[in-house]
C-alpha positions in Angstrom: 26.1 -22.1 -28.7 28.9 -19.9 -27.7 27.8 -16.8 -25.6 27.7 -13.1 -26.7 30.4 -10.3 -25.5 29.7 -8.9 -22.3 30.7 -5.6 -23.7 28.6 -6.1 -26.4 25.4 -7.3 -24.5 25.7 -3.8 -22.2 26.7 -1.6 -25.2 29.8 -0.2 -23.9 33.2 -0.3 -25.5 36.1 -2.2 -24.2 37.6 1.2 -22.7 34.3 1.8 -20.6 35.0 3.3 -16.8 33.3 1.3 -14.1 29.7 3.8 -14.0 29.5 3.9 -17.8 29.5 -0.2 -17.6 27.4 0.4 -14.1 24.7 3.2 -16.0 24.5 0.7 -19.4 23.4 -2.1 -16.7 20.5 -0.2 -15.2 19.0 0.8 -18.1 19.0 -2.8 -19.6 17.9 -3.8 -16.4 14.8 -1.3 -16.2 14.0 -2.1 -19.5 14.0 -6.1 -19.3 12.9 -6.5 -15.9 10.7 -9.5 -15.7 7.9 -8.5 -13.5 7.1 -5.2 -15.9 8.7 -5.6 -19.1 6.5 -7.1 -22.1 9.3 -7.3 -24.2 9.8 -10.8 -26.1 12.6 -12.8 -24.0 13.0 -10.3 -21.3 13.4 -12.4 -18.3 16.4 -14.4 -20.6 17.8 -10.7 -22.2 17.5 -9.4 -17.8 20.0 -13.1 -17.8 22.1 -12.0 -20.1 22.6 -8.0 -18.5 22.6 -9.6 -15.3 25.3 -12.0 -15.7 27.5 -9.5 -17.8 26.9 -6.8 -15.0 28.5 -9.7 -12.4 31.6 -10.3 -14.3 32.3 -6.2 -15.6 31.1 -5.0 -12.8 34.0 -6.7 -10.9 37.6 -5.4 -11.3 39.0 -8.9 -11.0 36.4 -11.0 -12.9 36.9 -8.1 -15.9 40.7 -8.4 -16.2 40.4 -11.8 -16.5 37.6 -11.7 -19.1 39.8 -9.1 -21.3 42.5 -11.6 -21.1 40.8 -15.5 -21.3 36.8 -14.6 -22.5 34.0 -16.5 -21.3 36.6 -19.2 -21.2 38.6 -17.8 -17.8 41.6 -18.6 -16.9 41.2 -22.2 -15.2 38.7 -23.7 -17.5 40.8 -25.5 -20.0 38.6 -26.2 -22.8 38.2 -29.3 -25.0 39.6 -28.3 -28.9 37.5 -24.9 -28.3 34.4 -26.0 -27.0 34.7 -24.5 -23.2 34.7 -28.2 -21.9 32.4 -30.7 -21.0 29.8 -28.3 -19.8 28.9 -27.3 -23.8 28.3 -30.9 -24.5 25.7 -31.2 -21.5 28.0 -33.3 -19.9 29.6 -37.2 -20.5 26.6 -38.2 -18.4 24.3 -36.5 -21.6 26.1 -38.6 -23.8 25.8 -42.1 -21.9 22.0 -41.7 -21.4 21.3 -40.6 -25.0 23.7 -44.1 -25.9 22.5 -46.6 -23.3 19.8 -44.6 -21.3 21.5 -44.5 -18.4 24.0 -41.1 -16.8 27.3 -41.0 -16.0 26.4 -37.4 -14.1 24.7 -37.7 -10.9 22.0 -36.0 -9.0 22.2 -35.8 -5.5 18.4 -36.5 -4.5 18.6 -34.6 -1.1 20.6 -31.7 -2.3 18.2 -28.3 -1.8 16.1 -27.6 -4.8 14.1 -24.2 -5.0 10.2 -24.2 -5.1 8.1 -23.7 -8.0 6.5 -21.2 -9.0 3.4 -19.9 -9.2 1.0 -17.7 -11.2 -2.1 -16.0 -10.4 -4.2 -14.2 -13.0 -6.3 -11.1 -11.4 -8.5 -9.2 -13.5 -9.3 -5.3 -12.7 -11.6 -3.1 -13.8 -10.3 0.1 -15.9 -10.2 2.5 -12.9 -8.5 0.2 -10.4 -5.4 -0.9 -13.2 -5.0 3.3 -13.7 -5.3 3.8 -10.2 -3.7 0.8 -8.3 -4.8 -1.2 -5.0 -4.1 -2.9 -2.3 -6.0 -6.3 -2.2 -5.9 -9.8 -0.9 -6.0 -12.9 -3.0 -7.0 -16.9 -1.9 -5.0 -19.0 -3.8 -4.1 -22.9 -3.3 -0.5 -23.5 -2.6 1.7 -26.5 -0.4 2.9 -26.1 2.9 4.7 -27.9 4.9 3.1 -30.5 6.9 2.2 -29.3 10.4 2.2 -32.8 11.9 5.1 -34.4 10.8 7.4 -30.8 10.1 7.6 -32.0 6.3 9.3 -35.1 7.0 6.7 -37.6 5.7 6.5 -39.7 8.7 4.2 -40.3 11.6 4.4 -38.3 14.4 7.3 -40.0 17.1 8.9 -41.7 13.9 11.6 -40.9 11.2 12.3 -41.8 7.3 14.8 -44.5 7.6 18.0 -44.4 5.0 16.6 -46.6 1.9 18.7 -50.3 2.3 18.8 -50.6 -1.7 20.6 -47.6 -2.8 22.3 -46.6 0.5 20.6 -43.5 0.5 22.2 -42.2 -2.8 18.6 -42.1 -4.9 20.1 -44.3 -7.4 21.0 -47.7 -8.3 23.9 -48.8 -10.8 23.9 -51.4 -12.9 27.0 -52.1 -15.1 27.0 -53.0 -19.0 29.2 -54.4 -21.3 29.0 -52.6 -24.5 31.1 -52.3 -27.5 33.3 -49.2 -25.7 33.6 -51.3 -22.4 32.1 -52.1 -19.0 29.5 -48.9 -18.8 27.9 -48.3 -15.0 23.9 -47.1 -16.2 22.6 -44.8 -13.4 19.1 -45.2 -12.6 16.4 -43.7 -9.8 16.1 -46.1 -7.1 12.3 -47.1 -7.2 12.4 -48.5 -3.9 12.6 -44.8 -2.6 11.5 -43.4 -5.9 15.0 -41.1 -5.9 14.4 -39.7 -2.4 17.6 -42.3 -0.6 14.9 -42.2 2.5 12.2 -45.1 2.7 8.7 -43.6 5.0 7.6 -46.9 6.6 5.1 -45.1 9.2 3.6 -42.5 6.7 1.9 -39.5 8.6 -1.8 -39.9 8.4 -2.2 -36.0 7.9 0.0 -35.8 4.3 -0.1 -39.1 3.5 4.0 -39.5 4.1 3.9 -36.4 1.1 5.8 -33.9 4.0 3.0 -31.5 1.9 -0.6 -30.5 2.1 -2.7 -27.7 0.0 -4.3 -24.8 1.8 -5.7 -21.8 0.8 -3.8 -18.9 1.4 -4.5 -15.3 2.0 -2.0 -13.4 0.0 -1.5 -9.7 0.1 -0.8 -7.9 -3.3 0.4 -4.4 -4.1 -0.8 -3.6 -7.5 1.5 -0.7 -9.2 -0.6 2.5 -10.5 -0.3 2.5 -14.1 -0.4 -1.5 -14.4 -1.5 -2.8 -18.3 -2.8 -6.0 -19.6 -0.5 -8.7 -19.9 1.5 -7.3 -17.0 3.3 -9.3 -14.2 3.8 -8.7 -10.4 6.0 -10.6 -8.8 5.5 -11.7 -5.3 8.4 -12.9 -4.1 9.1 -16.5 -1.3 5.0 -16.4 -2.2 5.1 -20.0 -4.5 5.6 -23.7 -4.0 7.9 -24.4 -0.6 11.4 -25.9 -1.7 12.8 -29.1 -0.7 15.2 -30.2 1.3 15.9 -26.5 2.7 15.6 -25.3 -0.4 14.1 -21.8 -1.0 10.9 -21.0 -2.2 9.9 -20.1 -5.3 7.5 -16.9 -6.2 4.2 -15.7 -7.1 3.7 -13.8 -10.5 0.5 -12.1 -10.5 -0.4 -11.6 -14.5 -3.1 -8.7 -14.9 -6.2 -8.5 -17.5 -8.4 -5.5 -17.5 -12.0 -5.4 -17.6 -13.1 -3.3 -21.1 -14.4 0.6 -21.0 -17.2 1.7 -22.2 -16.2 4.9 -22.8 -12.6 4.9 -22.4 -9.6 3.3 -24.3 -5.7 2.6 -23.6 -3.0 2.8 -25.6 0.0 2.6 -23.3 -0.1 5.5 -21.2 -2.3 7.2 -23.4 -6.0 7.7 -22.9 -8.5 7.8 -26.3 -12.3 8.5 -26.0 -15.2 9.9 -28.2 -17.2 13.5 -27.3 -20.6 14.1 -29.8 -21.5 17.4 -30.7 -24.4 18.8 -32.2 -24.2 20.5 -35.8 -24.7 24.1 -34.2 -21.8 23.4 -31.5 -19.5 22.5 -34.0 -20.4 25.3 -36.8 -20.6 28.2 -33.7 -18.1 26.5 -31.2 -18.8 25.9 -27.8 -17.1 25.1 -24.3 -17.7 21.1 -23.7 -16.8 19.3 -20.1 -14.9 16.1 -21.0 -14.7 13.6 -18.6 -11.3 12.3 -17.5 -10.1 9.5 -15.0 -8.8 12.4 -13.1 -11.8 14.2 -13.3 -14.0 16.5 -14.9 -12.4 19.2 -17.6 -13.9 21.9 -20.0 -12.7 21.7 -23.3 -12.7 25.0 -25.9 -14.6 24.0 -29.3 -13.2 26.4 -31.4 -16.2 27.3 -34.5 -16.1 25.1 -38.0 -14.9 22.4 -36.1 -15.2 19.2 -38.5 -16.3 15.3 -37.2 -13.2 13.3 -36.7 -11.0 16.5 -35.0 -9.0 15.0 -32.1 -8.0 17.0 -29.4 -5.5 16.5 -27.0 -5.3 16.8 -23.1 -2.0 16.8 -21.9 -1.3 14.9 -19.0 -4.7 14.0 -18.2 -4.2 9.8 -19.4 -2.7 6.7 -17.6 0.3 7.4 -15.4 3.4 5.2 -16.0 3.8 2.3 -14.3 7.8 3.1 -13.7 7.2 6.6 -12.2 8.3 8.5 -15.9 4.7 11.0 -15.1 1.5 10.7 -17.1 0.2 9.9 -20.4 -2.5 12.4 -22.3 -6.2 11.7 -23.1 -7.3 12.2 -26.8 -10.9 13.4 -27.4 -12.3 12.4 -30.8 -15.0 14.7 -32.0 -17.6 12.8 -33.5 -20.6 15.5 -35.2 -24.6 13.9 -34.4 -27.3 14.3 -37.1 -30.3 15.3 -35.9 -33.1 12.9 -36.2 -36.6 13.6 -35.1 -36.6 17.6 -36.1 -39.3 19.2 -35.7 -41.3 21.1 -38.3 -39.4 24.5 -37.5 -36.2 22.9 -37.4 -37.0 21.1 -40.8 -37.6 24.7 -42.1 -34.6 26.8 -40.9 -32.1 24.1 -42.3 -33.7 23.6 -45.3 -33.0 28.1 -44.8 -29.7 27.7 -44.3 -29.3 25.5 -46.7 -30.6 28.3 -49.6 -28.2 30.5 -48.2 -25.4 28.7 -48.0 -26.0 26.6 -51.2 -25.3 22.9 -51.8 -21.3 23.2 -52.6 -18.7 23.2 -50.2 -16.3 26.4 -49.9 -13.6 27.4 -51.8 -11.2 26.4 -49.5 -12.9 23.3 -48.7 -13.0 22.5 -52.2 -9.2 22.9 -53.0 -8.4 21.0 -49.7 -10.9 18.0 -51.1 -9.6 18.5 -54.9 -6.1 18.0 -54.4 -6.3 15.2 -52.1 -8.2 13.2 -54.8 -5.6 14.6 -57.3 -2.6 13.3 -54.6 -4.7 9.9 -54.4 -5.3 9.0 -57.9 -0.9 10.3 -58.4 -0.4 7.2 -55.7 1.2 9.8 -53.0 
C-alpha cells in the first residue's frame, strides 16, 4: 500500500513555513497521543504525524521529499513499487515458496522488551480527582545470579558448534528456479547461536525470573474509562541490550450512585416536592467540588435541567473544567395525611382539572407538530 502525503497527513499546503508545519504537528500529536487519546487507530494516526513531522520538519529531508516523494533520492525503485521493501522482502517470497528465507535475522542483535498492561479500577472521586498510588505487578528481571546470561555462576554460554553462532542452519535445494539455500532456526541453540551447558540453577539457564514489583503510578486528574497511562522502561526487560519496553496502565471506574459522566460533564438527579416546585425554593446540590445552593425559580416543571457551570470533571489535558447538570425530578406524595388529603383535593376546586391556557397551547401544538411528522 503506498503511503499518504506528508503534507496531506499534517493538513498544510505545500507552501507551509516551518511553525505552520511545526503548529499542524502538535495538534495531531495532542490529539492522537497514545496514552490519552480514545480515538480509533490513534497510536498508528500518532505514526503517521510523527513520521511526517521527522521528514517536514527537516529542511533537508523536505527538499528532497518535494523533489523524489516517499521514494528519496537513493532508493531506486523496482517498476514503481519503492523496491524490495514493498514486497516484504525476497526472503518473504522464498519462505512462502519453499518455507525457508532468504532474509536473515541476526539472533543476538538487541530486541526491545515487551510490553505490559495493567488494568486499575478507581472509584468515581479518585478518577475526578487523581492519585498517587503503588501497584504489585509480576514482571521479568534479570537474573541476579548469573547477570542474565543463563549460565552457572563461574561459567559462560559457549558459541553453538552447529550454526557457528549465526542462529540458523542452511540447507540447500534444488528446485525448478535453481539451487535455493532454505534458512532455518538452529534447534540445537533454538536461534540463540549460544549453547548453556551449565544452566544456572536460579533461572533455569532462562537469564530471567518473575518478581513482583512495586510500581509507582501518577494518575492524571480528569482520567475516564478506557483510558491509558503509560509508564515508561516499566515492561518486560529487552534482550541482548535491548531496551525495555513499557507499562500501559488502562483505567475502569467504579459506578456512582448518584453521579454520572459524560466526558467532562457531570449529570445528576435533585427531587422536589410539589410545593417547592409550584412556590420555588433555594436547594443545596451536591457537587464533587462541594456543596452549592441552587435558585428554584416557582412553576418549575419535573424534567427541568439546570446547569452548573464549571462545577463537573476537569479535563484530563489541562483545557479547565466541565459543568454539572441537575435534573429536576417532582416526588408525589404518598402517605398524606387526612389534612393534606383535604387541602389538595382544595386546591384542586380552585384550580380546576384542566391545564392553563398557556399550558394548553404549548401541549396542543406539539401534538399538532407530532401527528404533521416535524
Amino acid at each position: 500500500m503506498s503511503k499518504r502525503d506528508y503534507y496531506e497527513i499534517l493538513g498544510v499546503s505545500k507552501d507551509a513555513s516551518k511553525d505552520e508545519i511545526k503548529k499542524a504537528y502538535r495538534k495531531l500529536a495532542k490529539k492522537y497521543h497514545p496514552d490519552v487519546s480514545q480515538e480509533d487507530n490513534a497510536e498508528d494516526k500518532f505514526k503517521e504525524a510523527q513520521e511526517a513531522w521527522d521528514v517536514l520538519g527537516d529542511d533537508q529531508k523536505r527538499q528532497q521529499y518535494d523533489q523524489f516523494g516517499h521514494a528519496g533520492p537513493n532508493q531506486g525503485g523496482f517498476g514503481g513499487f519503492g523496491g524490495a521493501e514493498d514486497f516484504g522482502g525476497f526472503g518473504d517470497i522464498f519462505d512462502m515458496f519453499f518455507g525457508g528465507g532468504g532474509r536473515r535475522r541476526d539472533p543476538n542483535a538487541p530486541r526491545r522488551g515487551a510490553d505490559l498492561q495493567y488494568t486499575m479500577t478507581l472509584n468515581f472521586e479518585e478518577a475526578i480527582f487523581g492519585k498517587e498510588t503503588d501497584v504489585q505487578i509480576p514482571k521479568e528481571e534479570e537474573c541476579e545470579t548469573c547477570d542474565g546470561s543463563g549460565a552457572k555462576p563461574g561459567t559462560k554460554p559457549e558459541t553453538c558448534s552447529h550454526c557457528q553462532g549465526a542462529g540458523q542452519l542452511n540447507q540447500e535445494q534444488n528446485t525448478p528456479f535453481g539451487r535455493v539455500v532454505n534458512r532455518r532456526v538452529c534447534h540445537y541453540c533454538e536461534g540463540t547461536g549460544q549453547i548453556i551447558k551449565d544452566k544456572c540453577n536460579t533461572c533455569g539457564g532462562a537469564g530471567r525470573v518473575t518478581k513482583r514489583k512495586n510500581i509507582h503510578i501518577s494518575i492524571p486528574a480528569g482520567i475516564d474509562e478506557g483510558q491509558r497511562i503509560r509508564v515508561s522502561g516499566q515492561g518486560e526487560p529487552g534482550e541482548n541490550g535491548g531496551p525495555t519496553g513499557d507499562l500501559y496502565v488502562v483505567v475502569q471506574i467504579r459506578p456512582h450512585e448518584f453521579y454520572k459522566r459524560e466526558g467532562d460533564h457531570i449529570f445528576c438527579e435533585m427531587p422536589l416536592t410539589f410545593t417547592q416546585a409550584a412556590l420555588g425554593d433555594e436547594i443545596e446540590v451536591p457537587t464533587v467540588h462541594g456543596n452549592v445552593k441552587l435558585k428554584i425559580p416557582a412553576g418549575t416543571q419535573n424534567g427541568k435541567t439546570f446547569r452548573l457551570k464549571e462545577k463537573g470533571a476537569p479535563n484530563v489535558r489541562g483545557y479547565g473544567h466541565g459543568d454539572q447538570h441537575v435534573k429536576i425530578r417532582v416526588v408525589t406524595p404518598t402517605n398524606m395525611t387526612d389534612r393534606q388529603k383535604e387541602l389538595l383535593r382544595e386546591f384542586h376546586d380552585i384550580s380546576g382539572n384542566q391545564p392553563t391556557e398557556e399550558q394548553h397551547d404549548n401541549i396542543f401544538q406539539r401534538v399538532k407538530r407530532a401527528f404533521k411528522g416535524e
